[in-house]
C-alpha positions, 0 to 999 in steps of 0.5 A: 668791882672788888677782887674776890679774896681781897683783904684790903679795903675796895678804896685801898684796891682801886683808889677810886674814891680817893687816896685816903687808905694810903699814907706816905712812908719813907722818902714820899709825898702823900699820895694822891688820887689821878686819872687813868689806871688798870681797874676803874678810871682812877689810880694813885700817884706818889712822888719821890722827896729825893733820889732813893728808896721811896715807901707808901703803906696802908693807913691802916693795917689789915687783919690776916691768917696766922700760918697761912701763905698770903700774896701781895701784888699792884699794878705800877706805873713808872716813870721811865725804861729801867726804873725800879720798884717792889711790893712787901707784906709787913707782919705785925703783933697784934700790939702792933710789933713788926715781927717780920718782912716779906718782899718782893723782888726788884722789877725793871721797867722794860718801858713806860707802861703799867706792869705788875710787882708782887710778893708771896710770905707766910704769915708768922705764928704770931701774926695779927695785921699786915701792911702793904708797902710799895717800895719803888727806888727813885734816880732823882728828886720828884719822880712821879709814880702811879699804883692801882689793883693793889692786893693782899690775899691768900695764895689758892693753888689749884686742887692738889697741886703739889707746886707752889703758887708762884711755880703755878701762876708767875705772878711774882717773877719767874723764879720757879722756873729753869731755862733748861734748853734754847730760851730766856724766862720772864713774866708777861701780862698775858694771863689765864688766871690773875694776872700774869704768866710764865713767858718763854721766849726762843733764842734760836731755832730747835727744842726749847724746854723750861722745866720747874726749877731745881726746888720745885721738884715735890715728893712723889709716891711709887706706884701712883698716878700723876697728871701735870698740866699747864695752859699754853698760849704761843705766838705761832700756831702749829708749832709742836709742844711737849709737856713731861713729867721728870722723874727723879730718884732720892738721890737727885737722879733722873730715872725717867720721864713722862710725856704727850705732845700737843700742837695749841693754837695761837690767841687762846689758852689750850690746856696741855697735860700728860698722866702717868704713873710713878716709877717704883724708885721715884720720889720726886718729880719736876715738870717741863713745858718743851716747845719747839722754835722755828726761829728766834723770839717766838713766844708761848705764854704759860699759866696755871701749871700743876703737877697733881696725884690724880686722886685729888682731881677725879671723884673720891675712891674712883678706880678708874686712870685719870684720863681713862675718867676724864679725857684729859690727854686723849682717848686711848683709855677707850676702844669704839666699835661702830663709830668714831671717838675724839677729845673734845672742848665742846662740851665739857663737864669737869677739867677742859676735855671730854670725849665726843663719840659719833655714830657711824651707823648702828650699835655704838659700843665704848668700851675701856680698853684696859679692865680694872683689876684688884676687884674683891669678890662679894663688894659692891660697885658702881659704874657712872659715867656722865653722859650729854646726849644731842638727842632724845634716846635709850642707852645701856651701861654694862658690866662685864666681871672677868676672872684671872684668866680675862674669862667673863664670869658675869654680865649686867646690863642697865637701860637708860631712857633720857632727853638731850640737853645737860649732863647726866650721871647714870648709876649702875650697881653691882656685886663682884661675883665669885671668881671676878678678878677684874671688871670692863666698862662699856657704854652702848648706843643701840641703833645710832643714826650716822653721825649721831654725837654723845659726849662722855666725862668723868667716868666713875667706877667706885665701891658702893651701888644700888645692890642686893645681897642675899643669904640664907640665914637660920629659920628657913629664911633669907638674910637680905642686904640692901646698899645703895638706897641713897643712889636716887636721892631722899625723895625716892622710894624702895620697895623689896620683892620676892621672885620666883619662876613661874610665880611672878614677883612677890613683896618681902615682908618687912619690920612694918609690914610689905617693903613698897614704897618705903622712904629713903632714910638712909643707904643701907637696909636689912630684911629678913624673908621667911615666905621665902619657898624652899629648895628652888632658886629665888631672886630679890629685886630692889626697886626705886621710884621717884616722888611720882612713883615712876621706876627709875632703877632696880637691882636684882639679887644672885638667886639662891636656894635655901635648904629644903629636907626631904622629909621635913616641913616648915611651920613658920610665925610670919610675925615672930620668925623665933617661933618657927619650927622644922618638923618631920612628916608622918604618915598618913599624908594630908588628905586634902578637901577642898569645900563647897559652898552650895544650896541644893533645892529640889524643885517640884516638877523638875528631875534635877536640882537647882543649885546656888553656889559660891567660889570653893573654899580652901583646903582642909586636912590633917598633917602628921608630924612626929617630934623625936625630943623633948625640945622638939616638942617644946618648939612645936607646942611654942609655934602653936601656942600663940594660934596665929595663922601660920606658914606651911612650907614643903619640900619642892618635890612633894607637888604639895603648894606652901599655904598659910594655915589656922591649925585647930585641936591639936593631938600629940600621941606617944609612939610607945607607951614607954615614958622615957620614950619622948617621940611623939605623933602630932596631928594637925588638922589644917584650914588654909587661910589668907597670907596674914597681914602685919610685919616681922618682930625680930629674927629667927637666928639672931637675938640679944643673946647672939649679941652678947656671944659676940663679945665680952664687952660693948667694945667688943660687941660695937667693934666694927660697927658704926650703927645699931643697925650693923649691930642688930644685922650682924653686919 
């Protein structure tokens, strides 16, 4: 099978076909297929025409990336103890000019057996093909030597590795890497990825410590976290390792280090890491990986090492520590009341490590030890953490947001129900209230059997969330902001309703009509709630269903109350909100009847009537209003121009019900027979009707008009905003 990344041709790789793809260079035989090798069962063998530098390329040059830092490398076997070979990568032009060399350090034969050369370049500017040349140094005339798993390819450190690949992987020699206390570097076949790995060997018994060499100390930031990690394998199980971190100041100074012990065991790679955060004169860093010997040649292979801001291995924007998220060093980001925690390679969601909780009986709480500051009131926010569950169970996430002095200002709690088996991202949204400071996260399993398992990961506490934001606006109404619609996938539907205490919940009318079940098409929404009763407090509930219309997460609004005059009601369009008016009431009130619907039939013989009736009608009667103004006047005449049912809303205190109603002829007296006297006595006869059916036509505070005061120009107007939809809202 061909190596992943390979820029040679499979027959170059592993010679398995013949020797073709190979041609002699300087000083060689022409190269010929033999048996045995380090991938598939054949390999190349090339002899040497006399004692000295012996060279066999490609036959072929290949195509490669301009700029890019490319890694050649093969398997050698020679012919003895002590003999020498190297790899290069020649650049070409594409006219064929060799522009440059990049080669590999010599490497001694320790013994008769296959081992690896390897070199790393950048490809020049100008470059459009390279060779591959093995170079061995022959003593004598007709020296055999064998190749195979030759390879060219791009270098690929790990995500935000901040160390070159050689200091990651030692897959050309251990150069990166400094001998710093009580032991000899070299390389060993021994690998986690690749092919080779950093090999520390103990010359004495006591603390030993290789640490990156002096030019590979990467620049640092002040003030931000970093993780360094490196897969370790030793000799002798049981033996104490410390990874660290060396903080170094401009000069060149150290000003402090960083570390975590760790104790791995022998025949397998255990990931060792330590996080902290910059101090605030740092501006480089190197790592150190220090075990310690009990004697002389003991061993620890070490591979993959990273030093890396932890941003750049978490969840884009998670405000979370690193290991707070994802368990990487231990648990103490983490306080468990009613059970135990531990870190764990059981079940693993992201990097090596997660955090395995057992019940000890009872509620479980987890909850993070330190709460997360720098909250902006008024954002939304989401707490995710990802969950493995062993059974079929209910769990809670909750949030707790704390003012400056650590005080809960606001509690919310989600429920979650799930099977066991795989992992699982729960996404709980909320609003910063006023007066959050900070924020504290806690995971709770109520009523856990003892010994009862859940695993957590990659907890995430980002901007954004399934949240609903409302405020009042003009018109008597409720501006309405939903974020987060995207929170279940595009094939959920929203629906938006209205509660109020005592009254049940309601929906919102939207653009349309009612907001249910409405498709996802995007992550945000905005509606406008002119139904909404006045003067009490009134919530918005965003509800999300799957494509089977199950509920699988909602969020409730602050409640608010939305100003209501002592004196004055509300005469509302529920189609074309502009049109609403807020008139005072004149005496006398409403007198209100309420209608039979019944046939009397006097029956001969009998003393009473029978009577057939029908449910009782609505109510009817008079409203008073006065208007004081002309444009009082002209907003009253324009609400009742179009005849459409209209909306009543009074004052809470007045015990009267808000009622959709069809107003009939109209009367508009002057209070005094003076004309420059504009008040006005209106009365309105009123017949309660059903809520009309339809949706909402633009807003009552907010028109093209609005628009354009914003700014002289669509620059000014647009700043800011990234849709039409930001434009339209005011957002």
């Amino acid at each position: 099978m061909a190596i992943t990344g390979n820029l040679l041709p499979a027959n170059a790789e592993s010679v398995e076909t013949d020797a073709s793809a190979w041609v002699a260079l300087t000083n060689s035989t022409n190269p010929l297929q033999a048996n045995g090798g380090t991938l598939g069962s054949k390999s190349m063998n090339f002899r040497s025409i006399a004692a000295g530098d012996v060279q066999i390329g490609l036959a072929a040059r290949v195509t490669v990336t301009p700029g890019a830092e490319h890694w050649a490398c093969a398997s050698v076997f020679p012919p003895g103890v002590g003999a020498m070979s190297r790899i290069e990568i020649r650049w070409y032009t594409a006219g064929g000019s060799l522009i440059s060399t990049s080669a590999g350090p010599y490497v001694t034969a320790s013994a008769a057996t296959w081992h690896q050369v390897g070199a790393v370049g950048t490809a020049p500017a100008n470059a459009a093909k390279a060779d591959v040349v093995i170079r061995p140094n022959a003593s004598v005339a007709n020296q055999s030597w064998f190749a195979d798993r030759i390879f060219l390819g791009l270098t690929a450190v790990s995500t935000g590795n901040l160390l070159p690949f050689n200091t990651e992987t030692a897959e050309v020699d251990a150069s990166g890497w400094f001998a710093a206390t009580n032991c000899l570097l070299s390389v060993s076949t021994a690998a986690f990825m690749w092919y080779q790995s950093l090999l520390v060997t103990s010359s004495a018994a006591g603390a030993v410590m290789t640490r990156t060499a002096l030019s590979q100390a990467p620049t640092v930031t002040p003030g931000v976290e970093y993780v360094a990690y490196a897969y370790v394998t030793p000799s002798v199980s049981g033996l104490p390792l410390d990874i660290r971190i060396y903080w170094r100041d401009a000069s060149g100074t150290e000003i402090s280090s960083s570390s975590s012990t760790w104790t791995p065991a022998t025949s397998q790679w255990t990931r060792v890491a330590v996080v902290d955060t910059a101090p605030p004169n740092a501006a480089a860093a190197r790592i150190a990986v220090a075990p310690t010997a009990t004697a002389a040649g003991q061993q620890w292979a070490v591979d993959r090492a990273v030093l890396a801001p932890t941003s750049a291995l978490m969840v884009s924007g998670n405000l979370l520590p690193y290991n707070t998220s994802d368990f990487e060093v231990n648990t103490s980001g983490w306080t468990i009341t009613g059970g135990t925690s531990a870190r764990t390679a059981e079940q693993v969601l992201t990097g090596s490590y997660a955090m395995k909780l057992v019940a000890g009986g009872g509620d479980v709480v987890a909850t993070i030890t330190t709460p997360v500051t720098g909250i902006v009131e008024g954002l939304g926010y989401q707490f995710a953490p990802c969950l493995y569950q062993t059974i079929a169970r209910t769990y809670q996430t909750r949030i707790e947001w704390l003012n400056s002095a650590g005080d809960a200002v606001r509690t919310r709690w989600q429920s979650w129900a799930s099977s066991p088996g795989g992992w699982r991202a729960p996404a709980m949204g909320d609003l910063a209230p006023e007066g959050a400071a900070s924020v504290r996260l806690s995971l709770i399993v109520p009523d856990a059997a003892l010994g009862e398992v859940l695993y957590l990961d990659r907890v995430q506490l980002t901007l954004g969330g399934l949240t609903v934001k409302a405020e009042a606006a003009g018109g008597g109404g409720a501006a309405i902001t939903l974020r987060g619609l995207t929170t279940g996938g595009p094939t959920y539907n929203w629906s938006l309703v209205r509660i109020v205490t005592g009254s049940g919940s309601l929906p919102v009318r939207g653009w349309t009509g009612d907001l249910t079940s409405q498709p996802v098409i995007g992550d945000i929404a905005v509606a406008r709630d002119y139904e909404a009763p006045l003067g009490v407090p009134v919530q918005w509930r965003v509800i999300l269903t799957d494509a089977g219309g199950v509920v699988r997460l909602t969020y409730t609004s602050d409640p608010i109350t939305l100003d209501a005059e002592i004196t004055d009601v509300w005469l509302k369009d529920p189609g074309l909100p502009q049109r609403s008016v807020k008139v005072t009431v004149a005496t006398p009130m409403p007198t209100w009847a309420t209608p039979a619907r019944q046939g009397v039939s006097r029956v001969r013989g009998r003393r009473l009537p029978v009577v057939i009736s029908d449910v009782r009608g609505g109510k009817t009667g008079d409203l008073t209003v006065v208007t004081e103004t002309t444009a009082d006047r002209e907003a009253l005449d324009w609400v009742l121009a179009s005849g459409s049912p209209l909306l009543l809303q009074w004052p809470p205190g007045w015990g009267e019900e808000d009622m959709y109603v069809s107003i009939g002829d109209v009367q508009a007296a002057p209070v005094v027979d003076y004309s420059e006297f504009h008040d006005r006595t209106w009365v309105l006869p009123l017949t309660e009707v059903d809520r009309p059916i339809g949706g909402v036509t633009g807003s009552a505070d907010r028109t093209w008009q609005t628009v354009k005061d914003d700014g002289s120009t669509w620059s000014e107007v647009l700043s800011g905003a990234t849709t039409w939809l930001d434009v339209y809202s005011g957002a």
